[in-house]
MISETI-803127 format. One record per residue (C-alpha): x, y, z; residue number from 1. Coordinates in steps of 0.02 Angstrom, whole numbers, plus 50000, padded with zeros to 5 digits. Example, Ala and Ser with C-alpha at 12.3 -4.5 7.8 and 13.67 -1.06 7.14 Angstrom:
2
R     c1     c2     c3  resi
R  50615  49775  50390     1
R  50684  49947  50357     2
END
This chain:
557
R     c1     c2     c3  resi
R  50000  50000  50000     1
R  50084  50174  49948     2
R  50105  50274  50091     3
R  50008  50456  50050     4
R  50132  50619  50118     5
R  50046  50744  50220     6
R  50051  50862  50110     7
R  49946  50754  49982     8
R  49832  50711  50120     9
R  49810  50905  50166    10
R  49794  50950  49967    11
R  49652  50829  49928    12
R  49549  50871  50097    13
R  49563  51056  50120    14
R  49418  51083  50019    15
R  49297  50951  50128    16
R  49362  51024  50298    17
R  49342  51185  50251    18
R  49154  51139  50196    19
R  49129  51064  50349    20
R  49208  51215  50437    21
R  49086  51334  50368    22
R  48937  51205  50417    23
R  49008  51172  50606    24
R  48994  51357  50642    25
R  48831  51391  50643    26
R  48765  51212  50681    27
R  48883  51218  50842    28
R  48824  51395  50923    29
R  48638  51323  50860    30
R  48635  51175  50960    31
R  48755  51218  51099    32
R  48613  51332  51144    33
R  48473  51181  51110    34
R  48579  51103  51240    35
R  48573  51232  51383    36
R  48753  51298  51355    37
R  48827  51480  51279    38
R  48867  51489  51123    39
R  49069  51491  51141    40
R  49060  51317  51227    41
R  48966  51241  51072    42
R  49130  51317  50970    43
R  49264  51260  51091    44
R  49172  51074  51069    45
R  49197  51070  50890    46
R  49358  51134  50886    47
R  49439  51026  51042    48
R  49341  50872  51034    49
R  49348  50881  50843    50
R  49524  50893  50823    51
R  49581  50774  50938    52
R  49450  50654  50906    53
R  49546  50660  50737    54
R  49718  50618  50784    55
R  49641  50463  50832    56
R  49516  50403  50765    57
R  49476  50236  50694    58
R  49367  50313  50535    59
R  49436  50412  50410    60
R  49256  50518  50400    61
R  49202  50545  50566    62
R  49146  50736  50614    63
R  49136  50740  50796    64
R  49068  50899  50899    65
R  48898  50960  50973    66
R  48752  50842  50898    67
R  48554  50844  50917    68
R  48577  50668  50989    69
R  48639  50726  51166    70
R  48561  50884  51150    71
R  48403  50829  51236    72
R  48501  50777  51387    73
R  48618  50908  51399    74
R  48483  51032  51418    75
R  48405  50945  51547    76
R  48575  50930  51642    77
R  48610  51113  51611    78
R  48437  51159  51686    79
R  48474  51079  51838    80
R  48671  51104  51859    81
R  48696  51252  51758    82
R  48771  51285  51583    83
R  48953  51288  51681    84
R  48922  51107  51753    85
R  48926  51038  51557    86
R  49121  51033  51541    87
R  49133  50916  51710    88
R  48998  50796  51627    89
R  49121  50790  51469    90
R  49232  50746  51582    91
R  49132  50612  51673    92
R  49073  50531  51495    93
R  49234  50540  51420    94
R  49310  50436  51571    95
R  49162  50318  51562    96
R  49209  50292  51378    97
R  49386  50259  51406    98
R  49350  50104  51538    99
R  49201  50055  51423   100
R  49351  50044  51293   101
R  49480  49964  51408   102
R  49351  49824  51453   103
R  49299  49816  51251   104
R  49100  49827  51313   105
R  49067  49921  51147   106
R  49015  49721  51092   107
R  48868  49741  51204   108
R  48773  49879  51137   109
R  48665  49741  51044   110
R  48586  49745  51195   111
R  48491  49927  51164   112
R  48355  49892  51054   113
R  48321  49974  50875   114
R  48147  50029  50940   115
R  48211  50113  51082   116
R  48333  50225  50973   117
R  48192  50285  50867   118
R  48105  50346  51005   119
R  48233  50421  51125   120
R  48291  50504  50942   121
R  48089  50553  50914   122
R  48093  50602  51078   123
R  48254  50725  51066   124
R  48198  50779  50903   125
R  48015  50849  51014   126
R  48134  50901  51136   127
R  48234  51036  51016   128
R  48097  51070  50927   129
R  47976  51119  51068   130
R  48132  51212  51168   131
R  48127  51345  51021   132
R  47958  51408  51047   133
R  48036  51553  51134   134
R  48128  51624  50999   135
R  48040  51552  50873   136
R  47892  51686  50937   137
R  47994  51805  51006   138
R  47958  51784  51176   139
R  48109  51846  51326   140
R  48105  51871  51494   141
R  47993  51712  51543   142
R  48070  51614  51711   143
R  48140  51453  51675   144
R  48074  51279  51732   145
R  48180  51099  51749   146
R  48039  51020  51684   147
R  48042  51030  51479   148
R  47862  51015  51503   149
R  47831  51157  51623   150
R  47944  51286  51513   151
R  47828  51220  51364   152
R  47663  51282  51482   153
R  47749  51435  51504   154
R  47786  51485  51323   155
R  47588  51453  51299   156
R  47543  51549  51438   157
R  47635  51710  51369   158
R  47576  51669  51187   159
R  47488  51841  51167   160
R  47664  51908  51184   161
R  47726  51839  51021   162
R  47798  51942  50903   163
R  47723  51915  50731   164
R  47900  51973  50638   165
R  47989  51866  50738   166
R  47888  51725  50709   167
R  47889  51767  50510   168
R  48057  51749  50497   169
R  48076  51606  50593   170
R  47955  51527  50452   171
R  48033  51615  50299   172
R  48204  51532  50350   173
R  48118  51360  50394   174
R  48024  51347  50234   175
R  48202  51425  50147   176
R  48307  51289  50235   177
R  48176  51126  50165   178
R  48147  51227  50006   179
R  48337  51213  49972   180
R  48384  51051  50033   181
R  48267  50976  49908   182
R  48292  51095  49764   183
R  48499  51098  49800   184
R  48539  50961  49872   185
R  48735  50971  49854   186
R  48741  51173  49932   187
R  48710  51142  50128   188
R  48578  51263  50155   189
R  48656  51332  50323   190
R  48792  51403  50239   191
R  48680  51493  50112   192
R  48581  51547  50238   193
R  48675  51614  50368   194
R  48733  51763  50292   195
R  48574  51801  50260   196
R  48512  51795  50442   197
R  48652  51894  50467   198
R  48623  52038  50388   199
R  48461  52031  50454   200
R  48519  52038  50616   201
R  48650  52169  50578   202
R  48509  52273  50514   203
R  48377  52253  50652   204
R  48516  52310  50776   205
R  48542  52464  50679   206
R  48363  52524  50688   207
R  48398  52472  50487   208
R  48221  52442  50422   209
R  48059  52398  50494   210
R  48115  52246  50549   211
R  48146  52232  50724   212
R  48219  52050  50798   213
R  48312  51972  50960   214
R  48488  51916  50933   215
R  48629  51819  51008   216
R  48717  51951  51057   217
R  48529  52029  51167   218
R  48512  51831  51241   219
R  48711  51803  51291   220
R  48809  51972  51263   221
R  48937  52015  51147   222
R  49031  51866  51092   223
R  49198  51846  51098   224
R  49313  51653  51101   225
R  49468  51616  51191   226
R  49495  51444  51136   227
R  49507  51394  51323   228
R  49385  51429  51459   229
R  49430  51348  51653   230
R  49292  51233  51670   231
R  49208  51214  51857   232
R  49230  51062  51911   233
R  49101  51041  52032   234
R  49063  50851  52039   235
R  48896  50760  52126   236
R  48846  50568  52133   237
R  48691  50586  52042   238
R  48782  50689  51901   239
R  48835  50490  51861   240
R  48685  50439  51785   241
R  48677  50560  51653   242
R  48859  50535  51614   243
R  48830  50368  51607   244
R  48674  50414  51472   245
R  48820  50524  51389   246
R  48917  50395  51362   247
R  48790  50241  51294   248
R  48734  50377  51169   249
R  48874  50463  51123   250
R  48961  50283  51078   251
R  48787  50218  50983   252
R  48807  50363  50897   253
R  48975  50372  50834   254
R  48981  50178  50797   255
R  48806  50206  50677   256
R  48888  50367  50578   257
R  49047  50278  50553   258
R  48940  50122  50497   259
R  48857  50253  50388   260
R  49020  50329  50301   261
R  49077  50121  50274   262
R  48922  50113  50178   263
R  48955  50287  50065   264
R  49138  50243  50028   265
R  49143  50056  50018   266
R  49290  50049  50177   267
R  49273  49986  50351   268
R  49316  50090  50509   269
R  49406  50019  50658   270
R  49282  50023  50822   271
R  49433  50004  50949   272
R  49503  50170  50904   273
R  49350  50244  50881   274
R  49304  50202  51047   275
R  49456  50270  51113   276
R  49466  50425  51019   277
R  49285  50478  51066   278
R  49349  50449  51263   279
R  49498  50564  51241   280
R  49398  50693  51129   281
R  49272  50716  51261   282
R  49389  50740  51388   283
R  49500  50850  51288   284
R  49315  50953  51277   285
R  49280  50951  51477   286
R  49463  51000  51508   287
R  49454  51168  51378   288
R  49259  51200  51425   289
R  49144  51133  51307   290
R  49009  51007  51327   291
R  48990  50828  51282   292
R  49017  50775  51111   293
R  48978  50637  50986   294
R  48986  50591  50786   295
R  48876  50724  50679   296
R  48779  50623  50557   297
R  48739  50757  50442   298
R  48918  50815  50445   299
R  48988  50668  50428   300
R  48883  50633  50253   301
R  48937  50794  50216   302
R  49103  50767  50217   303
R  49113  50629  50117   304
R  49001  50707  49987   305
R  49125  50855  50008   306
R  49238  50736  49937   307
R  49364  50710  50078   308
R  49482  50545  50088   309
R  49555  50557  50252   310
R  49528  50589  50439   311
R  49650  50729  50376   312
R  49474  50816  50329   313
R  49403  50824  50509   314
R  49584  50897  50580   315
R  49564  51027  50454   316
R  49389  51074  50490   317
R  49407  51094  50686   318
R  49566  51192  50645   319
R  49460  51310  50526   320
R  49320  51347  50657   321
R  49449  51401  50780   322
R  49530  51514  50659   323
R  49367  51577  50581   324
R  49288  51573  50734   325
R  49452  51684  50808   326
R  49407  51811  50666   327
R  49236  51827  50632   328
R  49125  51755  50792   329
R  49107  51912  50832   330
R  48995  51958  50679   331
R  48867  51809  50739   332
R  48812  51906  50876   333
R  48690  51958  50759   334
R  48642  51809  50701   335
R  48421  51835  50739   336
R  48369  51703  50874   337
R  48219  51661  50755   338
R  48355  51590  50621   339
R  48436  51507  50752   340
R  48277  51411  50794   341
R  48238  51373  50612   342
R  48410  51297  50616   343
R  48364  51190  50771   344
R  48184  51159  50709   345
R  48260  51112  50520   346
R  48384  50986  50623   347
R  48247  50913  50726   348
R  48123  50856  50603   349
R  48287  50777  50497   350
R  48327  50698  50645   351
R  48171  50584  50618   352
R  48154  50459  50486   353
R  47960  50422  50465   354
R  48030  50263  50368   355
R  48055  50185  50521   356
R  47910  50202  50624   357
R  47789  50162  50486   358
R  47892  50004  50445   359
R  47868  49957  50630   360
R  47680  50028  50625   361
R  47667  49887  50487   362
R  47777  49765  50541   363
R  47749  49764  50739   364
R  47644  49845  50839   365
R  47704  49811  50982   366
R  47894  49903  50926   367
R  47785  50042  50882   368
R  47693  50060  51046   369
R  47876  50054  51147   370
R  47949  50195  51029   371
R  47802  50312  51059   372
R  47822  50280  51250   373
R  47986  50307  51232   374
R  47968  50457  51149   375
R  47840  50547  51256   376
R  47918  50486  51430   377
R  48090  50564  51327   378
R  48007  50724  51327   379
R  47877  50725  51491   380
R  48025  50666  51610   381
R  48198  50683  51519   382
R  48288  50565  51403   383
R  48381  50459  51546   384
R  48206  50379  51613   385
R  48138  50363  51408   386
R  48301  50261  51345   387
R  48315  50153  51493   388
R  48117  50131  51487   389
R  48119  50086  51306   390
R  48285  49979  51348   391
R  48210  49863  51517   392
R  48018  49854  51390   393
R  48098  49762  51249   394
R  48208  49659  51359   395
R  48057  49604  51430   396
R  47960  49570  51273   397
R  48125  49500  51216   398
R  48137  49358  51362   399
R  47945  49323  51332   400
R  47942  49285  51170   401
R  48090  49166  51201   402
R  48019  49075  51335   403
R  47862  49004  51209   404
R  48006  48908  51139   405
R  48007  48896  50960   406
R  47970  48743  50873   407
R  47920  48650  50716   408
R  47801  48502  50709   409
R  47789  48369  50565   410
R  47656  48229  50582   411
R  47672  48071  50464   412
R  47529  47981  50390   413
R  47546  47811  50438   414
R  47526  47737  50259   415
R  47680  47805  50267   416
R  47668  47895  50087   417
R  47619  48046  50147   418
R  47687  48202  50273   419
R  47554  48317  50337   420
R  47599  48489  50428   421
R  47504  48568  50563   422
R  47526  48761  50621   423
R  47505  48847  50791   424
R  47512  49025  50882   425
R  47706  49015  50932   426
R  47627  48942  51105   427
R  47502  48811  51095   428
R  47462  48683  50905   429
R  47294  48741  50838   430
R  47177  48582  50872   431
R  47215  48452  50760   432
R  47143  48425  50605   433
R  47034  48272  50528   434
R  47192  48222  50431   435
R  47317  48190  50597   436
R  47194  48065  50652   437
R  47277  47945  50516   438
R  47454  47983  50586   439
R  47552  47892  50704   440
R  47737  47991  50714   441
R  47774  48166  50773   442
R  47922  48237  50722   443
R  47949  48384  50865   444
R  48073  48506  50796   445
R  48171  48641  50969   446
R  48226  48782  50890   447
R  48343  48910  50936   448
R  48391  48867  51110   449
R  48328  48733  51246   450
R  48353  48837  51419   451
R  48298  48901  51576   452
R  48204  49034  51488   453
R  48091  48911  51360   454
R  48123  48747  51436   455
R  47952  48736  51543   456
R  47875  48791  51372   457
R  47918  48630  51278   458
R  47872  48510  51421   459
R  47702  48566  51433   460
R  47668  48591  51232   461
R  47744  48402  51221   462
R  47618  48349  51385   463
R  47475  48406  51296   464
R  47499  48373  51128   465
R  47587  48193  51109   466
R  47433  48074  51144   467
R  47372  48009  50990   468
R  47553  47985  50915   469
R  47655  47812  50967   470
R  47812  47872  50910   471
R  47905  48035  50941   472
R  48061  48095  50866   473
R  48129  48241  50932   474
R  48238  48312  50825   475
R  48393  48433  50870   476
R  48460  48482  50695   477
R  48424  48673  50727   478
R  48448  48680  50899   479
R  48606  48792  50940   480
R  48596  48804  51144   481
R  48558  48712  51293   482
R  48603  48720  51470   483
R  48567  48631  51632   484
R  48378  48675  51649   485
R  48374  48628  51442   486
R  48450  48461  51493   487
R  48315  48420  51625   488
R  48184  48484  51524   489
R  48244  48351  51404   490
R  48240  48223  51545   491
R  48079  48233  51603   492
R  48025  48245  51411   493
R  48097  48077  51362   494
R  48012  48026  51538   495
R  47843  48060  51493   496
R  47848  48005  51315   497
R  47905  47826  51376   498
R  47795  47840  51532   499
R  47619  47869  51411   500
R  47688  47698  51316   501
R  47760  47816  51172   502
R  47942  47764  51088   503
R  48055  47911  51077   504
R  48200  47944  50970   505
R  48330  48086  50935   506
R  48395  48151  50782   507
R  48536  48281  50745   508
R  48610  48318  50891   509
R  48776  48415  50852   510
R  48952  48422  50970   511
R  48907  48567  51060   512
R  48719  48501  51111   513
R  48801  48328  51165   514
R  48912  48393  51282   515
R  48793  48408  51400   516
R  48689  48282  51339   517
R  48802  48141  51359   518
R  48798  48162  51531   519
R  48613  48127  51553   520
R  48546  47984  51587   521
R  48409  47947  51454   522
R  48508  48015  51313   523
R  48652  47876  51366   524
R  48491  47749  51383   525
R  48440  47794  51196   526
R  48608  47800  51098   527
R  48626  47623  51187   528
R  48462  47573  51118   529
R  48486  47623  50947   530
R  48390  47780  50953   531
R  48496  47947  50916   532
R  48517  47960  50736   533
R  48608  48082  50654   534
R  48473  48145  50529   535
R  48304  48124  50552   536
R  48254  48022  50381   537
R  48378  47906  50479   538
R  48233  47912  50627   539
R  48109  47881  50503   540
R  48185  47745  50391   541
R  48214  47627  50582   542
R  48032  47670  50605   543
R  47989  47588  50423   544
R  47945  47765  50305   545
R  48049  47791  50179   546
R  48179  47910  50167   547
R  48122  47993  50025   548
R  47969  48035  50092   549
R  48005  48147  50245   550
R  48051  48337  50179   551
R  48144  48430  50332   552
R  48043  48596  50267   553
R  48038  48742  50397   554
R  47853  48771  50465   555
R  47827  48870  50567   556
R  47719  48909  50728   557
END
């Protein structure tokens, strides 16, 4: 492989970082706000945890800063802890990563359901969306609640205050920001807009115009970066939890835009390193004063449509919003607080991909049901409760559905010409129909795994179901996992087949299943007897069908 010179690398991805650059500026100060925090913090997160989640990272596309993702539980944090408490939780998730990384427990985040995802990110999306109301109408001045919900009540108790031009421009730019995305889809409308909202701004504070609007420089001051503020580093028990959130999140995240960019450019990213380098860049962030950061989806896509070919891209970016930012923040103190909640509005409904939930609207009903709880416990009580809620449900619905045990059932006609198939619920056979009367043999099919969880299942089904049929053959073939309670299940089984005057017999039994098996008692009995066969036309052929006339097709129940 030719090794590529720096100053190739830098040539071919100046242009992508310095796309991105011009993208990160205005995204960052937007949601650093929808997270609680000042604008400046939201810059020194993009340029600190960008840059030296670069020098690390494991994918070559990665944009790491301030995302919509955390945004919902930032601004919950910051409501209760203050904007100046956001570094420390950096801190906190960044550390959280690091031992997550050290004890490689990125391997379990199968455990966090799909469903849950789409609605803690349904939920966030409400979350940004509804936190804009303020400017979006141009209301100032109203106190501020912890609960998301009570700061909603408030906005619609002062809603004869709004201000009809702020709320028109906060629509113009909406409608301008969808309007362009679909009609230019390769210029990112933020960057064509921003100026725009600029000038606006500029003009309003001139007494230019009729137009009068609130800006970021009326809400936070004049603003002006050092690329280092001392964070306070006040730390409390309970500020675990959320880091903990943080963290989960903030890896999920990263690992599904990096799986993302794979898919665009046909490579494969390295999750070791990108676990590690998201640790160290969120800790770099604490440690210079800006919040908790994770992988940017949309900037991510945007820098590989930007064209860039190396991580190269993403130093370059963070190392263009601290210059720009250096020389020209000061000019987005004007930027009008309706634009900025257009912005946040614009990012919130992206955020959501109806695909999904009317897939699982279609699909399942019940995965719909747990995203919408998700989602509204997400934005009635914070994001922490929904994503563990969602989490604990599906579990739950998860164990359940293994415990009916899954099984296949094939009853043969005792002319022995013929195989006839019965169905069932997933829990109990549907009664039997006129044609089983004329069959003799059961072929019971375990599926999946014989265990603690399912292993009651079977016994009863099998209790219930086996009179009428002389011989059983229980057959193993797909039948990946068993453990102790599996391998007394399978005891008393073979027990009440032969105890109801019914032969039993075993087929396909692989190396893994025997293990255990060989130690029990009435599987020894059987092999001794003649009765384990290796495939289950084997089973049939000692019991006088012929081969050919047993199909090992799936059905189902």
């Amino acid at each position: 492989m030719a090794i590529v010179s720096l100053e190739e690398k830098m040539r071919k991805n100046w242009k992508s970082g310095l796309t991105v650059a011009l993208v990160a500026i205005p995204l960052s100060l937007s949601l650093a706000i929808a997270s609680g925090a000042t604008p400046v913090q939201g810059i020194l997160t993009a340029v600190w945890a960008g840059l030296v989640y670069s020098l690390f990272a494991g994918s070559n596309y990665n944009i790491v800063g301030p995302t919509g993702a955390l945004s919902g539980i930032l601004v919950v944090f910051s409501l209760q802890y203050g904007a100046e408490s956001l570094p420390i939780l950096a801190l906190l998730a960044g550390g959280i990563i690091f031992v997550a990384f050290l004890l490689k427990l990125e391997r379990y985040l199968v455990f966090i359901p799909a469903s849950a995802l789409h609605g803690f990110t349904l939920g966030v999306a409400c979350i940004i969306g509804l936190n804009q109301m303020n400017f979006a109408l141009g209301l100032s001045g109203l106190p501020k609640h912890e609960k998301l919900s009570q700061n909603v009540l408030e906005s619609f108790a002062n809603i004869g205050s709004t201000s009809f031009i702020t709320l028109g421009i906060f629509l113009v730019f909406l409608a301008a920001l969808f309007r362009m995305t679909k009609t230019l889809p390769r210029v990112p409308a933020v960057i064509a807009l921003t100026p725009l909202g600029l000038l606006l701004g500029y003009a309003s504070s001139q007494g230019i115009g009729f137009i009068e609007t609130r800006t970021l420089a009326d809400a936070y001051g004049n603003l002006s970066l050092s690329l280092f503020e001392v964070p306070r580093l006040t730390f409390e028990t309970r500020m675990m939890l959320p880091a903990l959130t943080v963290a989960l999140v903030a890896i999920m995240e990263t690992m599904i835009s990096a799986k993302i960019a794979d898919n665009m450019t046909k490579t494969k990213h390295d999750k070791r390193r990108e676990m590690k380098a998201l640790a160290f860049s969120n800790i770099a962030s604490g440690v210079f004063g800006g919040i908790p950061a994770t992988a940017a989806l949309a900037r991510t896509s945007l820098n590989v449509r930007a064209g860039a070919t190396d991580k190269m891209s993403a130093t370059l970016s963070s190392v263009l919003v601290g210059v720009i930012a250096l020389l020209f923040l000061k000019f987005f103190q004007y930027m009008p607080l309706a634009v900025i909640a257009s912005i946040l509005v614009f990012i919130a409904v992206r955020m959501v991909d109806a695909k999904n939930y009317l897939r699982a609207l279609r699909m399942d009903r019940k995965n719909f049901a747990v995203m919408m709880l998700v989602a509204l416990i997400t934005v009635y009580e914070d994001p922490i409760t929904g994503i563990l809620f969602g989490t604990a449900v599906m579990l739950v619905l998860f164990v359940e559905t293994l415990s009916q045990g899954q099984f296949e059932m094939v009853l043969n006609h005792k002319d022995k010409k013929v195989v006839e198939k019965i169905s069932g619920d997933g829990r109990w056979m549907t009664p039997a129909g006129p044609g089983t009367k004329k069959c003799d043999t059961l072929v019971y099919s375990l599926k999946g795994q014989l265990a603690y969880l399912n292993a009651q299942a079977h016994v009863e089904r099998l209790e219930k179901q086996i009179k009428g049929y002389s011989r059983i053959v229980l057959r193993f073939r797909e039948l990946y996992f068993i453990d102790l309670d599996g391998v007394e299940a399978f005891e008393e089984i073979v027990e009440h087949i032969e105890k109801e005057g019914h032969q039993a017999l075993l087929s396909g039994v692989n190396p893994f299943i025997e293990d255990l098996l060989r130690h029990s008692k009435p599987y020894a009995r059987l092999r001794r007897e003649g009765k384990v066969f290796e495939k289950t036309t084997d089973a049939l052929a000692f019991l006088g069908y012929g081969a050919l006339n047993y199909k090992e097709t799936p059905v189902h129940f």
